[in-house]
C-alpha positions in Angstrom: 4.0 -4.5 -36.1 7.6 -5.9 -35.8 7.3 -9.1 -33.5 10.0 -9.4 -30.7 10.6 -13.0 -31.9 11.8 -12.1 -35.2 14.6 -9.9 -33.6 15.4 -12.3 -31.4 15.6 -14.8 -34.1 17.3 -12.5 -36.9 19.3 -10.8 -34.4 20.3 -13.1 -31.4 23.4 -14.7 -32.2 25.0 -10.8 -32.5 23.2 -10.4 -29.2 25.1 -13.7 -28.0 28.4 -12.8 -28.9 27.9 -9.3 -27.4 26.2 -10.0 -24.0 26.7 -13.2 -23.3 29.4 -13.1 -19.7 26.6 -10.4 -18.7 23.8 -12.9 -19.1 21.7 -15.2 -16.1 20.3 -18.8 -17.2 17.0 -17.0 -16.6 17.7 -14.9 -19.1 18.5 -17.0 -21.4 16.2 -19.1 -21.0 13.7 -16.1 -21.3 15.0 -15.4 -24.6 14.4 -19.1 -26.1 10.9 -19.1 -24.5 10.1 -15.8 -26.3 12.0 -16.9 -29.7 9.8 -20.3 -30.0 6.9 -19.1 -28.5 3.8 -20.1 -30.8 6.1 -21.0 -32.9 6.6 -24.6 -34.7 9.2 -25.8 -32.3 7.2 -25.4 -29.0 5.2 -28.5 -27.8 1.6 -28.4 -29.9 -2.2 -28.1 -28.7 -4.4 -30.6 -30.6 -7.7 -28.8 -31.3 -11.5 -30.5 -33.2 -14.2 -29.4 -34.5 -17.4 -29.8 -32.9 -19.6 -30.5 -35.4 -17.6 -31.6 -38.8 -15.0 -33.4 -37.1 -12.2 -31.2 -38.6 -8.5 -31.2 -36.9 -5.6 -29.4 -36.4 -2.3 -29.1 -34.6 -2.0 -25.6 -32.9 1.3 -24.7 -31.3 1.6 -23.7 -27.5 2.4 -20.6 -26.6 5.9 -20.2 -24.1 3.8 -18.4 -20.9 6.7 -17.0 -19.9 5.7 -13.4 -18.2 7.8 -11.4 -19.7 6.7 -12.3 -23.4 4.4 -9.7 -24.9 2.3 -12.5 -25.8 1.5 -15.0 -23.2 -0.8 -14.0 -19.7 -3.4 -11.9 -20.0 -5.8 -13.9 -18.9 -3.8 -14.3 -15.7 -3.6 -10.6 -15.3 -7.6 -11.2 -15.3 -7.3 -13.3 -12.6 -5.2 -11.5 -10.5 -6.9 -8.3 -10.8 -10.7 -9.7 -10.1 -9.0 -11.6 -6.6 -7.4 -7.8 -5.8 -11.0 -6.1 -6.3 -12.5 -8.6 -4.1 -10.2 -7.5 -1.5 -11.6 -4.1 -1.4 -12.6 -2.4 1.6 -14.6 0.7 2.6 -11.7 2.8 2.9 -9.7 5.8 0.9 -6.8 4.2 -1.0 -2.9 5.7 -1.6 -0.9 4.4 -4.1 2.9 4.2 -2.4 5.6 3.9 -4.5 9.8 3.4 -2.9 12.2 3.7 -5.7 15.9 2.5 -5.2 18.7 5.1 -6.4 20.5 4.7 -9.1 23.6 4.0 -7.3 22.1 0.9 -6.4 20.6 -0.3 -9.1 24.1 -1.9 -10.0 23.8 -4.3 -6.9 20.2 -5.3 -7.9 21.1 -6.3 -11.3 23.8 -8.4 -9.9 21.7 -9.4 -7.0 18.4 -9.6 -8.4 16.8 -12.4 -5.8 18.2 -10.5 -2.6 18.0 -7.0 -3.8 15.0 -6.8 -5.3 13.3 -8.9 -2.5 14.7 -6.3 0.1 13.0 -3.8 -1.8 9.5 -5.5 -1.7 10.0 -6.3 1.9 12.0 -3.3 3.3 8.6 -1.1 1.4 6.1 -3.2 3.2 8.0 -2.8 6.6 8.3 1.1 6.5 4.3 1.1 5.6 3.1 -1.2 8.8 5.6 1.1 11.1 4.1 4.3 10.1 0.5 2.3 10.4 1.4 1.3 14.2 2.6 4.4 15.1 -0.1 6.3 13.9 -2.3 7.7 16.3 -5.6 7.6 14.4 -5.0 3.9 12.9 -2.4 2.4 15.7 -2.7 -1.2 14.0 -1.8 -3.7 10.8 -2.4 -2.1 7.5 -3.5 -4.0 4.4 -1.4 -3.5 1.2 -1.4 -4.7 -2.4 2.3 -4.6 -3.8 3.4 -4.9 -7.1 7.4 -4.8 -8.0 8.3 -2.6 -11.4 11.8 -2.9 -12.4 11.5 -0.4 -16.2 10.9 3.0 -16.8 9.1 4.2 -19.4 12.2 4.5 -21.4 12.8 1.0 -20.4 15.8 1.4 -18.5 16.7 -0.3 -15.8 14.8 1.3 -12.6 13.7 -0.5 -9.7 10.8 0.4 -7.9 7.6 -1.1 -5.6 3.9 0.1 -5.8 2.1 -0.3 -2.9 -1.7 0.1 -2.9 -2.7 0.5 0.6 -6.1 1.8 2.4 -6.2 4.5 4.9 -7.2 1.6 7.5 -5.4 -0.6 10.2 -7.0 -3.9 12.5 -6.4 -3.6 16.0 -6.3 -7.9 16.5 -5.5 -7.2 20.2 -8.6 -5.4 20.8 -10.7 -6.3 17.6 -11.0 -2.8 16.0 -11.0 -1.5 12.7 -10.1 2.1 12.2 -9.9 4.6 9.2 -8.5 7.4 8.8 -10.8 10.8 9.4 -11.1 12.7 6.4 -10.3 16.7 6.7 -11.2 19.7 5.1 -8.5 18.6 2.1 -9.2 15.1 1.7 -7.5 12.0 3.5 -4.3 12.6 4.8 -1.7 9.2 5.1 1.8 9.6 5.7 4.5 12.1 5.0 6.6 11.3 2.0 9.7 12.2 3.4 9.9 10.6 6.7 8.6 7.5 4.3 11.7 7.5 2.8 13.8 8.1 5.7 12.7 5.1 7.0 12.7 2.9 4.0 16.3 4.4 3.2 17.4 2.7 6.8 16.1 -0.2 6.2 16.9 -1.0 3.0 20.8 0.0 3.5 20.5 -2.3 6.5 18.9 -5.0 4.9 21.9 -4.9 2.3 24.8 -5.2 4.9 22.8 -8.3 6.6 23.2 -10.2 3.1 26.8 -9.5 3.0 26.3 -7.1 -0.2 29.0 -4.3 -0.4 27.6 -0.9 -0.5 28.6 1.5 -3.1 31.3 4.0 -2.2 28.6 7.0 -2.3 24.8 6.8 -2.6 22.8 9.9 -1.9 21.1 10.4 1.6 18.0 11.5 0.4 16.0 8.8 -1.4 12.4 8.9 -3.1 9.3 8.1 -2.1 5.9 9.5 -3.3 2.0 8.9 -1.1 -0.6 9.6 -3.4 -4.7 9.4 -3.0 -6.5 7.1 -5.5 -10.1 7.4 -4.4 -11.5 3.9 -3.7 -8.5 1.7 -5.2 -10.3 0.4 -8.5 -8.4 2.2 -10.7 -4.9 1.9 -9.3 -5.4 -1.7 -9.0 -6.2 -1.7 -13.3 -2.9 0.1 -13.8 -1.0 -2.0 -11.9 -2.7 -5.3 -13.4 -1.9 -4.0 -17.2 1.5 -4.2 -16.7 1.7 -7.3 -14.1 1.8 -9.7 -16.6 2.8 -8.3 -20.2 6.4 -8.1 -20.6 7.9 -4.9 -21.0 6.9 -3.5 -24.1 4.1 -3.8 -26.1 4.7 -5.0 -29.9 2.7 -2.4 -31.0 5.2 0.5 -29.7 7.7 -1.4 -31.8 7.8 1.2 -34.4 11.0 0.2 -37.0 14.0 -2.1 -37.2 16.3 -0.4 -39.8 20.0 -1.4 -40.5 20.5 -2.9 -37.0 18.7 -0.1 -35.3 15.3 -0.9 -33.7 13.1 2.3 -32.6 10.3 2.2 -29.9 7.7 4.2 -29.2 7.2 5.7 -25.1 5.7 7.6 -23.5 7.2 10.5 -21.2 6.2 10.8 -18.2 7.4 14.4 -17.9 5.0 16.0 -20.8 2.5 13.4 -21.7 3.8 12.8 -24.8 4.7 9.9 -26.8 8.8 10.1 -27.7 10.8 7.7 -29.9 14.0 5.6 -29.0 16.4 4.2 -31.3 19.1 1.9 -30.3 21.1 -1.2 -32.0 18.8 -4.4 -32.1 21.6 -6.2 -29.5 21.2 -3.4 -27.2 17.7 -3.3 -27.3 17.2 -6.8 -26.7 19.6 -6.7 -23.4 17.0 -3.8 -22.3 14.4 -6.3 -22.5 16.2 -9.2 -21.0 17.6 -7.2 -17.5 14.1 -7.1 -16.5 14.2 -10.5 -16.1 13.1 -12.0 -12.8 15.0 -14.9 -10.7 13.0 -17.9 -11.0 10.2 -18.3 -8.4 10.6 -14.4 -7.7 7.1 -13.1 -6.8 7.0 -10.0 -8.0 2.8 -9.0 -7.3 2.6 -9.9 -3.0 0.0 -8.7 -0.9 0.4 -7.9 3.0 -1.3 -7.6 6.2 -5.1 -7.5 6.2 -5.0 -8.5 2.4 -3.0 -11.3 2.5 -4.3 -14.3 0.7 -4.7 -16.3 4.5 -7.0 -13.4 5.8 -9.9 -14.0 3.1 -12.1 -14.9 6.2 -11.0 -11.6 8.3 -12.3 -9.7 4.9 -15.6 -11.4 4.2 -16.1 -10.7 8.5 -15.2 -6.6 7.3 -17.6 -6.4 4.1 -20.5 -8.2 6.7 -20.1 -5.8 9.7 -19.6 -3.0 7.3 -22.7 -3.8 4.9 -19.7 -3.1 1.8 -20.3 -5.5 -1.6 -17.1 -5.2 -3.6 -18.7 -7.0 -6.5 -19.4 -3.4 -7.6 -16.1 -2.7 -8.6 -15.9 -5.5 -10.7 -13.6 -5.2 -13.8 -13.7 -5.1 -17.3 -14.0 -9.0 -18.2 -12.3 -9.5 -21.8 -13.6 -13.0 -22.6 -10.9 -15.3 -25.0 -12.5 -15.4 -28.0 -12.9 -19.2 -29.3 -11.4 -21.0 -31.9 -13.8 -21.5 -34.9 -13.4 -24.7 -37.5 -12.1 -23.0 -40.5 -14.1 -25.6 -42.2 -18.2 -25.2 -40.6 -17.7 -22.2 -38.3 -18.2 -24.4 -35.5 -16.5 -24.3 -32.0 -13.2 -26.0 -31.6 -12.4 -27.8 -28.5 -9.1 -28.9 -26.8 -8.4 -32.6 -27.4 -5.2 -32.9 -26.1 -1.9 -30.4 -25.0 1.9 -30.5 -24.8 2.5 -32.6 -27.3 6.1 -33.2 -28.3 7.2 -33.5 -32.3 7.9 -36.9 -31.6 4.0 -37.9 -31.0 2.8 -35.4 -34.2 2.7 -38.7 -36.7 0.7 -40.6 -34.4 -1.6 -37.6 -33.2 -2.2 -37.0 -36.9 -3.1 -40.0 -38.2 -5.1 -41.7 -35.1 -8.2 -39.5 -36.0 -8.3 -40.3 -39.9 -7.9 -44.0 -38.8 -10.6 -43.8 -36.8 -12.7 -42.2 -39.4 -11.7 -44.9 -42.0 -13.6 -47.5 -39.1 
């Protein structure tokens, strides 16, 4: 396994001196968080024994989400609060992708761009909801913003994960969609992206951005039925908060040329990519997010304010969502390389500066 610090390290200065007039502080700053992280130079965790006593310094690890190391156990977090939001309903996983005559403008404008996207989605979704006559009310969705393809270009897209259900707050009703001879039927794709389309180009001229000389007139969007929600929601939540490629798929890094392993989405199969290591590290970095940028935001119904409107749905509807709970992966403890014995945190962020007196306050206060 070839770990992305060590190209970043061995090849970042090339990278520098290549992409540097094309690079955001957030970018840069993502790539020093990912070179130091766990490393020596980032702020250290004191750690002791339980039973013998036994110390060491343990270095932090950078958080930063687009490391390959660092948030899993937030993923865990977000993915239990989504499955507690789940209601007794058929779920479609939406998904509105912006052209690639665009994608230009949201490289340049990330914040505005990309937020348009997220919003523009969410709006399309809670028209079609109104002014349907089965559900005629505010739909719940779960969005999550993807900005890679497989191959790990640059291609901007939302996720929606959204029940076939709508509350009436005027006249206090919840409704779901009936379910026909061929399943649940939601929305039609292409009036979808009609809609979105409008809205998004509009959206752009508010913010002053100038369109492209041509972009097409027919745009993508895709409606498609994932049973009760569970097991969109684990897709989405293995890729919320792991960077963009997985060290593992790092196959080879040979005379400047680093190869990665994907998967196409086409035929199934796994497909390798070979680039220079400076190129390859600028696909990693233009995934980069503005600071602040939220890029997992739920709407409607399952917004985070309307936990007491859910808990009032699974009572009246007799569901438990505690039966969709997820696969739990536990962090393993630290174990005294000395006894075996758990290890517990002492102390955190501390600086090189404070090392000498961290290290030798315990031994003092073993000499006593």
């Amino acid at each position: 396994m070839i770990r992305l610090a060590a190209l970043i390290a061995e090849f970042g200065a090339d990278f520098l001196a290549q992409f540097r007039p094309r690079l955001s502080f957030d970018q840069v700053q993502a790539l020093s968080a990912i070179e130091h992280c766990r490393s020596p130079a980032s702020p250290m965790m004191l750690v002791q024994c339980s039973d013998c006593a036994h110390h060491h310094l343990i270095p932090h690890s950078c958080g930063h989400r687009l490391c390959p190391h660092c948030q899993h156990h937030e993923s865990q977090q977000w993915l239990e609060r989504q499955m507690q939001r789940l209601v007794p309903a058929d779920y479609f996983l939406l998904t509105f992708t912006l052209p690639a005559e665009l994608r230009g403008l949201a490289l340049a404008h990330a914040d505005i761009v990309l937020d348009s996207l997220m919003r523009c989605a969410w709006e399309t979704v809670l028209r079609f909801s109104q002014n349907d006559r089965q559900l005629q009310g505010t739909p719940g969705a779960i969005a999550v913003l993807h900005t890679h393809s497989r191959r790990l270009d640059f291609h901007p897209h939302v996720h929606l994960v959204v029940p076939a259900a709508a509350v009436d707050a005027g006249r206090r009703r919840w409704r779901c969609k009936r379910r026909g001879k061929n399943g649940t039927y939601l929305f039609n794709e292409k009036a979808l992206a009609k809609v979105f389309r409008a809205r998004m180009l509009a959206a752009i001229e508010v913010a002053g951005i100038p369109l492209p000389a041509r972009y097409p007139k027919e745009w993508v969007a895709h409606c498609k039925s994932v049973g009760s929600g569970e097991k969109a929601l684990i897709y989405l939540g293995r890729y919320l908060y792991r960077g963009v490629i997985r060290e593992d798929d790092i196959l080879a890094c040979e005379n400047g040329q680093v190869s990665f392993r994907y998967r196409n989405a086409q035929t199934g199969k796994s497909e390798k990519r070979s680039l220079p290591a400076a190129d390859f590290l600028w696909l990693i970095l233009q995934h980069v997010l503005p600071k602040g940028f939220r890029r997992a935001r739920n709407f409607g119904f399952l917004h985070a304010n309307c936990k007491r409107l859910i808990a009032l749905l699974h009572l009246l509807l007799k569901f438990d969502p505690s039966r969709f709970a997820p696969p739990r992966k536990e962090r393993p403890a630290m174990l005294c390389p000395c006894c075996g014995a758990v290890m517990v945190i002492v102390r955190t962020r501390i600086r090189s500066t404070s090392l000498r007196v961290i290290t030798v306050a315990p031994l003092a206060a073993a000499a006593l």
